[in-house]
C-alpha positions, 0 to 999 in steps of 0.5 A: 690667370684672367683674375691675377692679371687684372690685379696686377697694376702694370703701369705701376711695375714698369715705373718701378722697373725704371729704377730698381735694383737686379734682386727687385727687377727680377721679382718684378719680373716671376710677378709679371710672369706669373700674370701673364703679361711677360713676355706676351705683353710688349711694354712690360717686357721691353721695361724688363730687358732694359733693367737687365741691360742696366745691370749689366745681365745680358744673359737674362736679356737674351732668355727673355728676348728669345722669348718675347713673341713680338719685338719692336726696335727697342727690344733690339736696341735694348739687347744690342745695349746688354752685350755692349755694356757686358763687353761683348761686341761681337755679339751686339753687331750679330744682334744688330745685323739680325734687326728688320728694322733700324732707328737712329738711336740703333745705329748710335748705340752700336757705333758709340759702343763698338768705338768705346776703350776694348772696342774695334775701331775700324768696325765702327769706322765701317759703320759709321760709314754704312750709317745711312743718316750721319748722326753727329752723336756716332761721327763724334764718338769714332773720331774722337776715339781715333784721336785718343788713340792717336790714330789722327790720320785716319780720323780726318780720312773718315771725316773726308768720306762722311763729307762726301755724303749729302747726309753727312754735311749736318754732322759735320756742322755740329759743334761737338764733332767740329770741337774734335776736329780741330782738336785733332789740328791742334795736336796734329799741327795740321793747319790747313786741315784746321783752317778749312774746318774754320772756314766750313763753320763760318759758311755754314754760319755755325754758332761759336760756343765756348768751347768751340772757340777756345779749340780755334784759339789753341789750334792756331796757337799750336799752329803758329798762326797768332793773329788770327788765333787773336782774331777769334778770341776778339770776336768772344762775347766772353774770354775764358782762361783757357782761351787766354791762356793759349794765346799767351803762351803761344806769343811768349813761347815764340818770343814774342813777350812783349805782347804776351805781357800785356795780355797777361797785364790786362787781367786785373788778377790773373789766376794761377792758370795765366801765370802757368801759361806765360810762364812756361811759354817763356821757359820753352822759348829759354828765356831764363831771365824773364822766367825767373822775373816773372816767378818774383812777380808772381810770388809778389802778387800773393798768388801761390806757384804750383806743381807746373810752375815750378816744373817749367822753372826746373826745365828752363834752369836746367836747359839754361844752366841757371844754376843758382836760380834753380837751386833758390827755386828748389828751395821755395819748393821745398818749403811749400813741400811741392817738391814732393809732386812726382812732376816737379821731383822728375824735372828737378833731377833732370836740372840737376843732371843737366848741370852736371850735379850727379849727387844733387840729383841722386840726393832729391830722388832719394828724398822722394817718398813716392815714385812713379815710372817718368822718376825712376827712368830719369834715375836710370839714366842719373846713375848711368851717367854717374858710372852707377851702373850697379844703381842703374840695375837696382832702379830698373828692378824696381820699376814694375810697369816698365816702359820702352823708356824704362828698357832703352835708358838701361840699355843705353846706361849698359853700353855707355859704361863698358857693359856692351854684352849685358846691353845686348842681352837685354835688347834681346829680351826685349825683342823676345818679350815683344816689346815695340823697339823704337829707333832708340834701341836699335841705335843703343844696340848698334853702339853697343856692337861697335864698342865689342867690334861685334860685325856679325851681332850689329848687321843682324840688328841692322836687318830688324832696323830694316823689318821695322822701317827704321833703318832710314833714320839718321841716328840708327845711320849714324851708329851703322856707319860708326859701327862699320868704321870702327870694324875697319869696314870703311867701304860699307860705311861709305856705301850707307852714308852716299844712300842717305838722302841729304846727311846731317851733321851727326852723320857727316861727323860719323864718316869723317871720323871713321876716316880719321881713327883708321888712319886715312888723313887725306881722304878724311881732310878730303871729305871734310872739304866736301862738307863744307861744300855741301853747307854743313857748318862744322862743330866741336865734333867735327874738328875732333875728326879733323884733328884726329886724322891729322894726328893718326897721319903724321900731318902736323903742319895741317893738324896745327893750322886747323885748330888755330883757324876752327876759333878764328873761321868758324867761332869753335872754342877748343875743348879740352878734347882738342888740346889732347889732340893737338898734344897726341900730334905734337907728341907723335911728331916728337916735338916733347917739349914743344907739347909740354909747353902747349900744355901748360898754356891751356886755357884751363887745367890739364887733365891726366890723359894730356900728360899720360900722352906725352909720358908715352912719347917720353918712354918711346923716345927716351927722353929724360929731361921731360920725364922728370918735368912730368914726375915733378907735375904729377906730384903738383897735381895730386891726379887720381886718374890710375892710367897716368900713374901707371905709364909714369911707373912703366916709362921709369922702369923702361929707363932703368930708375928702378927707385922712381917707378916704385915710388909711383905704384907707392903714391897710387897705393897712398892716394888708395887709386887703383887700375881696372884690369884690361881685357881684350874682345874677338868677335867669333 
């Protein structure tokens, strides 16, 4: 054995070991075996674990370990490294606690290990915090993944408690760990924390590099402080894009453009990031105009746009109603062919959606070749909005890895088109799968129960808002309120809203209209005297409910008086839904010819639910003059609204014009209009 040994060139097999495959390190491995230098010789065997933990075998790590009569700090090292890369976390801590000795790279190694993706955060929080030197390498590493994993809050408590050791002060002075935290201030908007973090690098007299800086200029960007983020970027030896691009965007995003034009303008060829950046910064602050301007400019300058240039175009045309430049812009996109980009298809449909051109939208999804799961969730809602519901279904199939998104626009799609019970099916699949309900679907749910009257379904949803801690949430409020009203539960209703603390405009419309849909008009001018007290400015909404409590008690004159003053006091155009009140009132007061005459003086055309109104007064009033005025409209505006046809066929009946009233069920089967069958709901 003495002979073999001799013959065996170690040096050479260990060099060999640093960079050979499984098969040839496991040969390595029966020669040096058979030689007698492995596991009884250290540096051959410490050479062997570490081949195996390089390939990823820590089973032979652990025979080989076991087998080893002497073991240094780099065995351990090496062994703790197998499990880790082999996923096996709980064994790499027990190999760790097991060491009589630790290093600094021990303590690297399991921390930066255990916090990797599949690894147990606040494991490695603890170790970090039981580290008795605090390497930068383990802080970084663990605050870095809290960030990541969107846990910020805890990430700046670690970082308060390494603080607080003596040892700790170095690590909080390394630019890699100040990178993240201030990172973590960006995206957290926490600015004090962020200046504080600045403070610390200028005491600490802590070299800027670049990418340190270009994290100061973005967190203050971020945080809306722009002169100092100005103030950084003027003490750079050298400016990147990056930097620049931050601080552009944040003075055009907060409108102040005039100085992010002439950053921009200092550039003698600004690259496609640049013109990203003020572009988009512009596009959030909504000013079309200048977006548009500057995409002519951009184009002009040779400089061709991307998938995020048009992105923010579509956004702020559709946010803006900028129709025509939109549909120009989708032009140029469809000749660079960048409108087949997932990013720009999704916010083309949604500007097509926001305008209100259903079919546009729907046409540009089905061009797509590709889709993704942000495409498809915006065509659930498309559809939903469309009255597709049947489309909405079919899309929401297709979708593989469903999102809560994905589940919440199918059930807001579900309750808005009549289909209340398939909705909260399917919000009871998602509870039972175990899906994470947000306050979306909860409030989804509840509408849901309001539209079925459904008391007993709603308060049990209500409790879960309450397990889940969003039972405070002024939207899932909002539909609690709106549910009890609409049961005829006023009290509850007014029991949630007097517990919310300080009620925003949606919930005081809730209340008020909930008031006015059961027939409480004084208590419901009563309360919309008290908003106002209170300083909530009233909306298109609110005088809704003013109007429609006038209307359900009789209160003409009141009725009357507030839709002349809601333009004249409070800059609110009537909608068309304010004219239909206001004919429901004159109507319900038997002033026909009165309402006829208001609506015929709308500013814009009438639609069916304003004359089918005033046929309902004429059937119960018997009033044929009117009667016959409305025929003669009906046939003037070719309507396909089938209610209007039917209670205009019902009224003749009633007055005996037999003639007439077949006439009408004629038109509707000439102009192919047809009447869903009603049905009615009880709650059990």
């Amino acid at each position: 054995m003495a002979v073999a040994a001799a013959a065996i060139d170690v040096g050479s097999c260990i060099h060999h070991l640093r960079t050979c495959g499984a098969v040839a390190g496991q040969q390595l491995h029966q020669l040096l075996y058979k030689s007698g230098h492995v596991p009884s010789s250290l540096p051959p065997s410490n050479s062997l674990l570490l081949m195996y933990t390089r390939g990823r075998s820590p089973l032979h790590a652990r025979r080989l370990f076991d087998e080893m009569p002497l073991k240094n700090c780099f065995s351990y090292n090496s062994l703790v490294a197998a499990y880790l890369s082999s996923g096996d976390h709980r064994e790499a801590l027990r190999v760790f606690r097991s060491m009589p000795e630790r290093n600094a790279f021990s303590w690297n190694t399991i921390i930066t290990g255990v916090a990797s993706a599949g690894g147990d955060l606040d494991v490695a929080r603890s170790l970090v915090v039981e580290m008795p030197v605090k390497d930068p390498v383990a802080c970084n590493a663990v605050l870095h993944r809290f960030v990541r994993c969107g846990r910020v809050d805890e990430a700046f408590a670690l970082l308060r408690t390494v603080g607080q050791h003596c040892s700790g002060a170095e690590a909080l002075n390394d630019p890699f760990v100040l990178a993240t935290v201030v990172g973590a201030c960006a995206d957290r908007m926490k600015y004090g924390f962020g200046r504080q973090a600045h403070a610390r690098m200028v005491v600490s007299k802590v070299e800027l590099d670049l990418v340190l800086s270009c994290a100061l200029v973005d967190m203050y960007c971020k945080c809306g402080d722009l002169d100092s983020a100005q103030s950084v970027l003027n003490g750079l030896t050298k400016v990147d894009d990056f930097s620049l691009s931050a601080l552009i965007y944040g003075y055009a995003s907060c409108g102040r453009f005039h100085e992010a034009i002439q950053l921009f303008d200092r550039q003698e060829k600004p690259s496609i990031v640049l013109w990203n950046s003020i572009i988009s910064g512009c596009a959030f602050a909504c000013c079309g105009d200048d977006v548009v301007a500057l995409f002519v400019r951009m184009m002009r300058s040779d400089v061709s746009p991307d998938s995020s240039t048009y992105a923010s175009i579509f956004n702020v045309c559709g946010f803006s109603g900028m129709l025509n430049p939109g549909q120009q812009m989708h032009g140029c996109a469809l000749k660079s062919g960048t409108v087949n980009d997932l990013i720009v298809a999704s916010a083309l449909i949604d500007f097509y959606s926001k305008c209100g051109l259903w079919e546009d939208a729907c046409r540009a999804f089905k061009e797509l070749r590709f889709h993704d799961t942000i495409v498809l969730n915006s065509m659930i809602t498309v559809y939903s909005n469309c009255g597709l519901i049947d489309e909405a279904r079919r899309v929401f199939e297709m979708i593989t890895s469903k999102t809560v998104i994905s589940w919440n626009s199918m059930v807001v799609g579900l309750s808005q088109n009549g289909h209340a019970t398939d909705a909260l099916e399917l919000f009871c699949k998602m509870h039972k799968i175990g899906l994470r309900l947000d306050k979306v679907a909860i409030a989804s749910a509840l509408s849901a129960s309001s539209s079925i009257c459904s008391i007993s379904f709603g308060e049990q949803i209500f409790s879960l808002a309450t397990v889940l801690g969003v039972q405070s949430d002024h939207v899932v409020s909002s539909s609690l309120i709106d549910l009890y009203c609409k049961c005829g539960i006023l009290a509850s209703g007014r029991k949630i809203f007097d517990e919310i603390d300080r009620p925003d405009e949606v919930l005081w419309n809730s209340m008020l209209i909930g008031y006015a849909s059961n027939g409480y008009g004084h208590e419901a001018l009563g309360f919309f005297e008290l908003m106002k007290t209170k300083g909530i400015i009233p909306s298109e909404r609110t005088f809704i409910g003013v109007l429609s409590a006038c209307c359900h008690s009789g209160l003409v004159n009141e009725g009357l008086a507030w839709f002349y003053r809601m333009q004249e006091d409070f800059s609110v155009s009537p909608s068309a839904e304010h004219y239909a009140c206001v004919t429901d009132l004159l109507v319900r007061a038997g002033r026909l010819e009165e309402a006829v005459e208001f609506i015929e003086n709308m500013p814009f055309k009438p639609d069916a639910v304003s004359w089918t109104t005033v046929i309902g007064g004429c059937k119960a009033q018997g009033n044929e003059a009117v009667m016959q005025k409305v025929v003669k409209k009906l046939m003037e505006m070719e309507s396909s609204h089938p209610s209007l046809y039917v209670q205009l066929s019902s009224a003749l009946a009633a007055q005996g014009d037999w003639v007439k009233s077949a006439e009408m069920r004629s038109m509707m089967r000439e102009r192919r209009i047809t009447k869903n069958p009603g049905y009615s709901w009880i709650d059990s």
